[in-house]
C-alpha positions as CSV (number, residue, x, y, z in Angstrom):
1,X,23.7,28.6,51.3
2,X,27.6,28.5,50.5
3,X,30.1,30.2,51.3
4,X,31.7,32.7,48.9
5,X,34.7,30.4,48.9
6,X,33.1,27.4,48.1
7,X,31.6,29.2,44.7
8,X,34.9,29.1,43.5
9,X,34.9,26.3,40.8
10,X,38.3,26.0,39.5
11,X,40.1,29.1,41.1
12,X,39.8,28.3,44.7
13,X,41.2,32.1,46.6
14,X,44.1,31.9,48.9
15,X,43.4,32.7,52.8
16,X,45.0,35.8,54.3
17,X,47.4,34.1,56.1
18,X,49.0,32.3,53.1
19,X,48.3,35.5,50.6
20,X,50.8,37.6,53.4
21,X,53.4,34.9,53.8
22,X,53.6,34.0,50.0
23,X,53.9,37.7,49.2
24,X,56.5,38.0,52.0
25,X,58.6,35.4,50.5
26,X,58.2,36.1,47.2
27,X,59.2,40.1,47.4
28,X,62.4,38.3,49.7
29,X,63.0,36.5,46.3
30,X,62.0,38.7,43.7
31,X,64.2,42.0,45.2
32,X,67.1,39.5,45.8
33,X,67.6,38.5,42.5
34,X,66.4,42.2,41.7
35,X,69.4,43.4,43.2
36,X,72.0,41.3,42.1
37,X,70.6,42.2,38.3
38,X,71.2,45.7,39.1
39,X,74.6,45.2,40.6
40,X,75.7,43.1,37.1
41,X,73.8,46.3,35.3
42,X,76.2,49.1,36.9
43,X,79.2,46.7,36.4
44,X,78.9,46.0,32.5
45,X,77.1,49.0,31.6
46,X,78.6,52.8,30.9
47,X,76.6,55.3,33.0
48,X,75.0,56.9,30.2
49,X,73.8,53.5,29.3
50,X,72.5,52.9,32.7
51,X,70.8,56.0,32.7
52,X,69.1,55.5,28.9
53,X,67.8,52.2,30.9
54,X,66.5,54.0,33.5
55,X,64.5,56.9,31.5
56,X,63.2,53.6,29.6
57,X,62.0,51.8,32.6
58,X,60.4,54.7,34.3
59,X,58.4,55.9,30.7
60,X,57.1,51.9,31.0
61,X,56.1,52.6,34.0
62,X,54.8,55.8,34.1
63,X,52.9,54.5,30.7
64,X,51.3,51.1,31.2
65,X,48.9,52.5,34.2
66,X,48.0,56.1,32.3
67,X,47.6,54.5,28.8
68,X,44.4,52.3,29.8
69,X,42.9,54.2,32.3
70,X,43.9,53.0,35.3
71,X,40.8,50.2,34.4
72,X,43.2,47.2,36.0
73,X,43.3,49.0,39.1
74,X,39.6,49.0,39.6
75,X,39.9,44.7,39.3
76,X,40.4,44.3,42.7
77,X,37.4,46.3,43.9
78,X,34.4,45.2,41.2
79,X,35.7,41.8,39.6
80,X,34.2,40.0,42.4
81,X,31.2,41.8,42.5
82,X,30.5,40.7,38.7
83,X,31.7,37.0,39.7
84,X,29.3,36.5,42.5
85,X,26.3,37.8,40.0
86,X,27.4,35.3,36.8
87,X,28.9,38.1,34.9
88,X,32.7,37.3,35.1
89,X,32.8,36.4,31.5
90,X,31.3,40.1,30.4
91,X,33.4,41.8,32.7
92,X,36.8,40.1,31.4
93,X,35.6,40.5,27.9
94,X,34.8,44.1,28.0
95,X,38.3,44.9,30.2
96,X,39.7,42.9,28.1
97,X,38.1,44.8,24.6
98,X,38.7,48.1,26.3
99,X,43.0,47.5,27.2
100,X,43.5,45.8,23.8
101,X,42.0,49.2,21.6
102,X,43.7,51.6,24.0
103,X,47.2,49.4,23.8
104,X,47.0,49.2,20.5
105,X,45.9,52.8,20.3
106,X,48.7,53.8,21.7
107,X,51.4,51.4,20.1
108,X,50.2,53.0,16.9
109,X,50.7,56.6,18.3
110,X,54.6,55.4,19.5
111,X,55.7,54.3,16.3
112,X,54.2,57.2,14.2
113,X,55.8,59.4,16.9
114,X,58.9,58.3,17.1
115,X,60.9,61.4,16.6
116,X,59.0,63.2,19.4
117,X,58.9,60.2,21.9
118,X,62.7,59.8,21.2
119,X,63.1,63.5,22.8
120,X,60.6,63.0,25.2
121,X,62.0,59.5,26.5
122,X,65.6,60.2,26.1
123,X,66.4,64.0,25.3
124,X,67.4,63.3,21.9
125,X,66.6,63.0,18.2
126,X,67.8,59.5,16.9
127,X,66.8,56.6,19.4
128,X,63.8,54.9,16.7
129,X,65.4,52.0,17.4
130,X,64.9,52.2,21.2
131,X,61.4,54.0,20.7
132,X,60.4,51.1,19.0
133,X,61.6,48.3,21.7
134,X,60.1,50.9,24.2
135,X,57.0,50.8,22.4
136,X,56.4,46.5,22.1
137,X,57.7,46.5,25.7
138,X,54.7,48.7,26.3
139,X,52.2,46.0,25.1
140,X,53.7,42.9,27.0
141,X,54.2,45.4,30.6
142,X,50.2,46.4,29.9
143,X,49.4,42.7,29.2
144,X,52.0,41.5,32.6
145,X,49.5,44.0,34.3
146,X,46.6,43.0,33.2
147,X,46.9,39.2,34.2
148,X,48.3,39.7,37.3
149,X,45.5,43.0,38.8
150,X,42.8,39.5,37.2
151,X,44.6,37.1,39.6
152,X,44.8,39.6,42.6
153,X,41.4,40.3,42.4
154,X,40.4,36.5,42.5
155,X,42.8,36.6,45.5
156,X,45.2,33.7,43.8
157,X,48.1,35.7,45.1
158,X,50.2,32.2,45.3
159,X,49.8,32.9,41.3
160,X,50.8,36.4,41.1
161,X,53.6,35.4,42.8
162,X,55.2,33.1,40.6
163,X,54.4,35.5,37.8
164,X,56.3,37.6,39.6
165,X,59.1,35.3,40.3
166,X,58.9,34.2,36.6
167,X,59.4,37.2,35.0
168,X,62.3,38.4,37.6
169,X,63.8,35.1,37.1
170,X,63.6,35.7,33.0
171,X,64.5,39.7,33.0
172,X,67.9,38.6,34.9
173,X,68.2,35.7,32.5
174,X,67.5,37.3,29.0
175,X,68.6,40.6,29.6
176,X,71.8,39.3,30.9
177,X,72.4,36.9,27.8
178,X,71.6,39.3,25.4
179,X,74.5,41.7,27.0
180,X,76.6,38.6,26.8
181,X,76.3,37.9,23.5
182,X,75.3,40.7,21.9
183,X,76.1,44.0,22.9
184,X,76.6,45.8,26.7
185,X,73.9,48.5,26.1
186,X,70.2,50.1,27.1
187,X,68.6,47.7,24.4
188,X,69.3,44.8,25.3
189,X,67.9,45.5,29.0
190,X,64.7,47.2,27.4
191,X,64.3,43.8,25.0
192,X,64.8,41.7,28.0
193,X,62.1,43.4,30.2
194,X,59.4,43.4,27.8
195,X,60.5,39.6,26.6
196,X,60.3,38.8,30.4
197,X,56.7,40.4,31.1
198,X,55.6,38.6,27.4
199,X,57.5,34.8,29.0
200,X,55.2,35.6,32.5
201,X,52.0,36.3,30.9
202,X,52.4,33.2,28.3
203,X,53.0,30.4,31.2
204,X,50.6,31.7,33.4
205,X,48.0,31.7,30.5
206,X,49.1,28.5,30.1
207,X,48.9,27.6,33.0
208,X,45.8,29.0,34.7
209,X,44.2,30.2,31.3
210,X,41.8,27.2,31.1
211,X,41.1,27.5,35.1
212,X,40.1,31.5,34.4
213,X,37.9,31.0,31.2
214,X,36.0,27.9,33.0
215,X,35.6,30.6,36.2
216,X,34.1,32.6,34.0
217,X,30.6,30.3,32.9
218,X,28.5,32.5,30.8
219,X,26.2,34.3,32.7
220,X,23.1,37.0,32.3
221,X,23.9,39.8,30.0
222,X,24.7,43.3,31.9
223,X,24.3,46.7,29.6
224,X,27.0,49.0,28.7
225,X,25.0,51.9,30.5
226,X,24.7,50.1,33.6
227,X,28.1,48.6,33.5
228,X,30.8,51.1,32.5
229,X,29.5,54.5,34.8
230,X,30.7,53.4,38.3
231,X,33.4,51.2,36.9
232,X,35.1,54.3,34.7
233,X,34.7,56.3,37.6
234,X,36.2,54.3,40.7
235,X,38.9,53.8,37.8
236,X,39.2,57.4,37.1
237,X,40.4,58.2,40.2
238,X,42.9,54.8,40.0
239,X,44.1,56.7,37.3
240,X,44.8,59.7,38.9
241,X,46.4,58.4,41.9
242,X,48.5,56.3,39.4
243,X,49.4,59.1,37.8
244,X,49.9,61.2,40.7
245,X,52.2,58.6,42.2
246,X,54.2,57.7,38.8
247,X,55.4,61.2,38.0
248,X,56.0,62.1,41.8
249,X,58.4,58.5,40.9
250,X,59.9,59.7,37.9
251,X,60.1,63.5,37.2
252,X,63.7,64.1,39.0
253,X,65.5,62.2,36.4
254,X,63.3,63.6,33.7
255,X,64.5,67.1,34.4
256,X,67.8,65.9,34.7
257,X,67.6,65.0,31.4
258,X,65.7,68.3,29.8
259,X,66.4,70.9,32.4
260,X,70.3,70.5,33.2
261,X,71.5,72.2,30.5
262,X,74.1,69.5,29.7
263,X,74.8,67.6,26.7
264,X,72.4,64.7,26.2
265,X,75.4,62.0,27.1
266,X,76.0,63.9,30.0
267,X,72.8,64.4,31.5
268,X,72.2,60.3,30.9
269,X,75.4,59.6,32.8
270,X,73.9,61.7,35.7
271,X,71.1,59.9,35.4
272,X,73.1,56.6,35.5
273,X,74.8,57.5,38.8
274,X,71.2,58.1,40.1
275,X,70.0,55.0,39.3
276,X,73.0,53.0,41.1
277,X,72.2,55.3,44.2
278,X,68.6,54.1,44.4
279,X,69.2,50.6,44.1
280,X,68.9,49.6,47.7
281,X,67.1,52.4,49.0
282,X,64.1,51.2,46.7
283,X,64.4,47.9,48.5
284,X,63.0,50.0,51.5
285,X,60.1,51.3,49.6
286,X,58.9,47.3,48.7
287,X,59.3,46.1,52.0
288,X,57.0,49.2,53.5
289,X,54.7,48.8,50.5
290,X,54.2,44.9,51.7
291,X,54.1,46.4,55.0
292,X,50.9,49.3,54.3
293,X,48.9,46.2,52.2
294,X,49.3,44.0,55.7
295,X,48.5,46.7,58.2
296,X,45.6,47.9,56.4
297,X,43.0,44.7,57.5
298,X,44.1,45.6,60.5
299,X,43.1,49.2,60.8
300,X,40.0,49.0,58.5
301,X,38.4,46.0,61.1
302,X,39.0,48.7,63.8
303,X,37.6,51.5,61.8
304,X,34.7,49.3,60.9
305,X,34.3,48.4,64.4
306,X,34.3,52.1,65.6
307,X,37.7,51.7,67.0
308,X,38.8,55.4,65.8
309,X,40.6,56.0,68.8
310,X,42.6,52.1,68.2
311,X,43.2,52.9,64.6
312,X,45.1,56.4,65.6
313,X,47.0,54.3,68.1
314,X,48.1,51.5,66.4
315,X,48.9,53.7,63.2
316,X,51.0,55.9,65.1
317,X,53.0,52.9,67.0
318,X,53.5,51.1,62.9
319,X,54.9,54.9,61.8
320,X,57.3,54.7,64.6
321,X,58.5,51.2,64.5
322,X,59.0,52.0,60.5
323,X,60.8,55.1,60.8
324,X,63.3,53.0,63.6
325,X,63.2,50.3,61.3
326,X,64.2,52.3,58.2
327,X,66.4,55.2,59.8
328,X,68.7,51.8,61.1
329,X,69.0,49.9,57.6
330,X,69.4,53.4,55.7
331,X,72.5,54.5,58.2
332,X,73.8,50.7,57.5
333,X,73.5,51.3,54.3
334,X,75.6,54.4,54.5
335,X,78.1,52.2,56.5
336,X,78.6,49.4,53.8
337,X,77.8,51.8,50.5
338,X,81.4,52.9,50.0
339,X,82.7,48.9,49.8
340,X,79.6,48.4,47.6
341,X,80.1,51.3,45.2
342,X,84.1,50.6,45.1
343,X,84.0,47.0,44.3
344,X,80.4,45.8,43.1
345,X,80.2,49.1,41.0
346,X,84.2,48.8,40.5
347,X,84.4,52.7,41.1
348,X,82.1,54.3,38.2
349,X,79.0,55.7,40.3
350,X,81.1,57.7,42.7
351,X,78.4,60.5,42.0
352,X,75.7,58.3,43.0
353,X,77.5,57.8,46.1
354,X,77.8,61.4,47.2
355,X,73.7,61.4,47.1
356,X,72.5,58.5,48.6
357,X,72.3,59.8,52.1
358,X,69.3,61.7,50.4
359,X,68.1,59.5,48.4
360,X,68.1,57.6,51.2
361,X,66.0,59.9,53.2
362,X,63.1,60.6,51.0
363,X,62.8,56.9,50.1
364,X,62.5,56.2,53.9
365,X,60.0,59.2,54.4
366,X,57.9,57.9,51.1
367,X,57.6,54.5,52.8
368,X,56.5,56.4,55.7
369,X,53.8,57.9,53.6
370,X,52.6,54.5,51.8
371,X,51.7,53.4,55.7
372,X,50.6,56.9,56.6
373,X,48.2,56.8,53.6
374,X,46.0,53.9,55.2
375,X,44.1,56.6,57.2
376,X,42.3,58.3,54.5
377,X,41.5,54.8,52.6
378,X,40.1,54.5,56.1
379,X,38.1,57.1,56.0
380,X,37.1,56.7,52.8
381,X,38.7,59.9,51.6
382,X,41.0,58.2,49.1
383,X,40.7,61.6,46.7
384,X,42.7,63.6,49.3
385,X,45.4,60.9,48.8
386,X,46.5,62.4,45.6
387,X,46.5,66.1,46.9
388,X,50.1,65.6,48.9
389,X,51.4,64.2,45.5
390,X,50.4,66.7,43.4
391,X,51.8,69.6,45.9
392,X,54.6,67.6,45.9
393,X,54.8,67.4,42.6
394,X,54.6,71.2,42.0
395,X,57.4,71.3,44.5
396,X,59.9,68.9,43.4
397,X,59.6,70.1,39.8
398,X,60.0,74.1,40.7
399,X,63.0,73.6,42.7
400,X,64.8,71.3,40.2
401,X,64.0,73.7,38.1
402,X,66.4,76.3,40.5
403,X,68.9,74.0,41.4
404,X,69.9,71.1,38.7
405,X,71.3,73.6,36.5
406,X,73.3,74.8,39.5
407,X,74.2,71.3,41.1
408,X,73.4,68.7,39.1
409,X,72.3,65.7,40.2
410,X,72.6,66.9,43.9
411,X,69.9,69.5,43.0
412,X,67.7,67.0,41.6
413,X,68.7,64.5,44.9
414,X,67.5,67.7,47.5
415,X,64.6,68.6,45.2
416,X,62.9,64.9,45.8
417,X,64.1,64.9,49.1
418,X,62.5,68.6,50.0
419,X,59.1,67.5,47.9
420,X,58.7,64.3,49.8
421,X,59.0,65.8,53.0
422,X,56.2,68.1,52.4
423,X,54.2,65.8,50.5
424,X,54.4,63.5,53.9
425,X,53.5,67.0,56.0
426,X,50.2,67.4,53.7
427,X,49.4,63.7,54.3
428,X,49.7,64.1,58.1
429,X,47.5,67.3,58.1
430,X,45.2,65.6,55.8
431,X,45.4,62.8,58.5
432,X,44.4,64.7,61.6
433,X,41.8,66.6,59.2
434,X,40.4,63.0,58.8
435,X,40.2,62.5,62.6
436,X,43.8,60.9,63.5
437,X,45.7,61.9,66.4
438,X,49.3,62.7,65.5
439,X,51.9,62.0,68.6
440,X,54.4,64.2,69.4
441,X,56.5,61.4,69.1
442,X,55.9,59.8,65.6
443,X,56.3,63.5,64.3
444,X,59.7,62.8,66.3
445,X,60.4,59.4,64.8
446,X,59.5,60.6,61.5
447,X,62.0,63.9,61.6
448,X,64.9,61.9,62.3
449,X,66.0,60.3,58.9
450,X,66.8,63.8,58.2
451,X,69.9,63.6,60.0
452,X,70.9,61.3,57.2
453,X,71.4,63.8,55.0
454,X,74.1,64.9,56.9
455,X,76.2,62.0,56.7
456,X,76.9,58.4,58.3
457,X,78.1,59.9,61.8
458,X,75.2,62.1,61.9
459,X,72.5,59.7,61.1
460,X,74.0,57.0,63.3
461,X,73.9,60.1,66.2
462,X,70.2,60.3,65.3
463,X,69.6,56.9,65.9
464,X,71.7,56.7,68.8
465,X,70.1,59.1,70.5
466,X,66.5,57.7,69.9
467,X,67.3,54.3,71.0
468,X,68.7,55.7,74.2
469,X,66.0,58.4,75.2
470,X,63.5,55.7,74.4
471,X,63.6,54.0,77.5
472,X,62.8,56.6,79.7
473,X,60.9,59.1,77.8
474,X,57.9,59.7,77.8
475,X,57.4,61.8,74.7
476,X,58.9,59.4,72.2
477,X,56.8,55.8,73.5
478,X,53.7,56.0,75.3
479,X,53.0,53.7,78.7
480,X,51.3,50.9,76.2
481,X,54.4,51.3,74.0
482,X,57.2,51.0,76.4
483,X,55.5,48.4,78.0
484,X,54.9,46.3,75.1
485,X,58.5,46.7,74.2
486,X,59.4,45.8,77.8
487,X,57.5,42.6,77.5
488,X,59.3,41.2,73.9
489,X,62.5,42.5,75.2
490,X,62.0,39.8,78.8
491,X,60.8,37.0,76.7
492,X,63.9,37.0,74.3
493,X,65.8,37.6,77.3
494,X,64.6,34.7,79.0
495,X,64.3,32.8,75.6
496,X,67.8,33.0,74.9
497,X,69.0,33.1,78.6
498,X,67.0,29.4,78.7
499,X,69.2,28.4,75.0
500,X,72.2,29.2,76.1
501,X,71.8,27.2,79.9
502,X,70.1,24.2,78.6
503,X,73.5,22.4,77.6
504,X,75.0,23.6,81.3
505,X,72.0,22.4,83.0
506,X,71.8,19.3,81.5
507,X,75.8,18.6,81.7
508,X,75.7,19.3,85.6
509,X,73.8,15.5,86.4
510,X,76.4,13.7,84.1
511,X,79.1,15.8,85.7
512,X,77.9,14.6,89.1
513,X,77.2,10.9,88.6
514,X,80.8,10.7,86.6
């Protein structure tokens, strides 16, 4: 009998190896080119402008997932289920049926809508315009997300990678021109993001369109009643989780906007200064996103295997070795953010740069919680994994509530920083509810990006202190840890010791016979 693999007609999957190392390479790229977008962004952009772009970009993403369901997210888990039984073709057709009606359903409801969505969206009467591009933008984001959750679930992650490369490539490129020649403002960014998602999905259908549709060879017939019941309801809680995690994402700079108490220009321009502060600490959260989808093969052969005991261990030693990792590029960060918010941003965001040592903190304590999460996927508990969003949630919204009005957009900062904090606490008790052990000295390692909050020279204190209690206590590393870190630190010793001696060594013979 064949393989799995070797079923694969046209669409032949990617190994694990190659998926990890193309993903690797291609979030390198992608947040690169990512970054210097947003630099250009803050530079030829007012704040308030910046900040209308932002409340756009976070309703398109806060939208695209809740308005269908969350059916895309369930690809990954039944799409090859269907495949291996002939019934690819159904199951693309029905998903396909099902997004179109409830993206066109929605659409519909934008446009008739306008007035209210304009409020909602951007805390004012007037932006039709803007509702509208928000609105097509919708349709090509759900359609971007559609093609690529199909070509991660046929594990062609070599394609979603140059979707994803494509459309950052044309976002930069479009959105960029249409500043340039038209006019420096929220629309032309909004255009160029949906025109950008639209450009990806039309050369990768294109391009792998024919390759998809001969994959999918008619098959045998499967009813609605025995098709749609576990599929709605693995995506139901997709959906949830999506939702969960989306509005966890977004609801600090939507109370900016309708809870501040300022005038609608105003509370945009905070917004603005917000979105310049998070444009490298959201490069941490990718990297540790990348980082949860590569550990968790790991940890899920070791559960599978009965390792329990291995996957605590070996969980605990990646939540360390993140929170180092983080805590050190966050306080270099602090270090270089003053040059980068004086002459990248020329001066404009100064507000943004009197909050990013917290914004700073919670993004490196919510990467902390994308690994931490893996337990409970472990353990097959994945509803409790939306229980520390929505108390966070609750949190984050009742204390911005209190303080915005107060402090601005350092109450909205501490707010988020507070709610992640406790939304990371739930997840560890949830965790150890589940059956991990939690070490004294993770719960160290993760407490110490707090110091960030109080500055550069506490932060680097922080980190000075772990890195010089780590060798000799025994609270922070256990024996296996310090040992393992013994061992890498003696063969890059003697690695580079043996570089640097080589031309010495091999200069003494000529030396001798001269």
């Amino acid at each position: 009998m064949e393989s799995n693999e070797t079923e694969y007609r046209h669409l032949r999957p990617d190994s694990l190896a190659a998926s990890v190392t193309i993903l690797l390479l291609a979030n390198v790229v992608q947040r690169s080119i990512g970054f210097g977008r947003g630099i250009l962004f803050c530079r030829w952009l007012t704040p308030d402008e910046l900040g209308t772009w932002e409340m756009a970009y976070s309703f398109l993403l806060l939208a695209a997932p809740v308005v269908v369901l969350g059916l895309p997210g369930s690809f990954g888990r039944y799409l090859e289920r269907y495949r291996q039984r002939g019934q690819l073709r159904t199951f693309l057709r029905r998903a396909i049926v099902w997004t179109a009606v409830l993206t066109a359903a929605a659409c519909a409801l934008i446009l008739c809508e306008a007035a209210q969505f304009s409020c909602l969206i951007f805390g004012r009467d007037g932006a039709g315009s803007l509702v509208l591009w928000v609105a097509l933008s919708l349709v090509a984001v759900i359609a971007h997300h559609f093609m690529e959750a199909v070509f991660s679930a046929l594990r062609k992650f070599s394609i979603v990678s140059t979707m994803h490369f494509c459309q950052s490539i044309s976002f930069a490129v479009i959105s960029l021109a249409l500043m340039w020649c038209w006019r420096f403002s929220a629309a032309s960014i909004i255009i160029g993001y949906g025109a950008a998602c639209l450009f990806s999905v039309l050369v990768m259908l294109l391009w792998k369109g024919r390759a998809v549709l001969a994959e999918a060879i008619p098959g045998q017939i499967v009813t609605h009643r025995e098709f749609w019941p576990p599929l709605l309801k693995f995506a139901f809680w997709v959906w949830v989780t999506n939702l969960g995690c989306q509005l966890f994402g977004v609801v600090d700079r939507y109370m900016l906007v309708h809870f501040s108490g300022l005038e609608n220009s105003a509370a945009l321009t905070l917004v603005g200064h917000y979105h310049a502060s998070r444009i490298v600490p959201v490069l941490l959260l990718s990297v540790a996103a990348l980082l949860a989808g590569a550990v968790m093969p790991y940890l899920s052969h070791d559960w599978e295997a009965g390792a329990r005991e291995r996957v605590s261990q070996r969980l605990n030693g990646v939540l360390k070795v993140t929170a180092l990792t983080m805590l050190a590029c966050g306080i270099g960060v602090l270090w270089i953010a003053p040059l980068l918010f004086h002459y990248a941003f020329q001066g404009r965001y100064d507000e943004g740069l009197a909050v990013m040592p917290w914004t700073l903190t919670y993004c490196v304590w919510y990467s902390l919680f994308l690994v931490a999460q893996n337990y409970v996927w472990c353990a097959e508990r994945t509803r409790l994994a939306t229980l520390p969003l929505v108390i966070g949630l609750m949190i984050n919204v009742g204390i911005d509530l209190f303080l915005i009005p107060r402090w601005g957009l350092l109450g909205a900062a501490v707010g988020t920083t507070v709610a992640t904090a406790v939304a990371l606490a739930v997840l560890y008790w949830l965790n150890r509810f589940a059956g991990m052990y939690l070490e004294t000295g993770m719960l160290l390692f993760t407490a110490a990006p707090a110091a960030m909050c109080g500055g550069v020279w506490a932060g680097t204190f922080a980190l000075v202190l772990l890195l010089a209690a780590m060798p000799f206590s025994k609270t922070l590393l256990t024996n296996d840890e310090r040992g393992t870190l013994i061992r890498i630190s003696r063969d890059l010793l003697t690695r580079y010791r043996g570089y640097w001696r080589r031309p010495t060594e091999q200069s003494e013979p000529a030396h001798a016979i001269g």
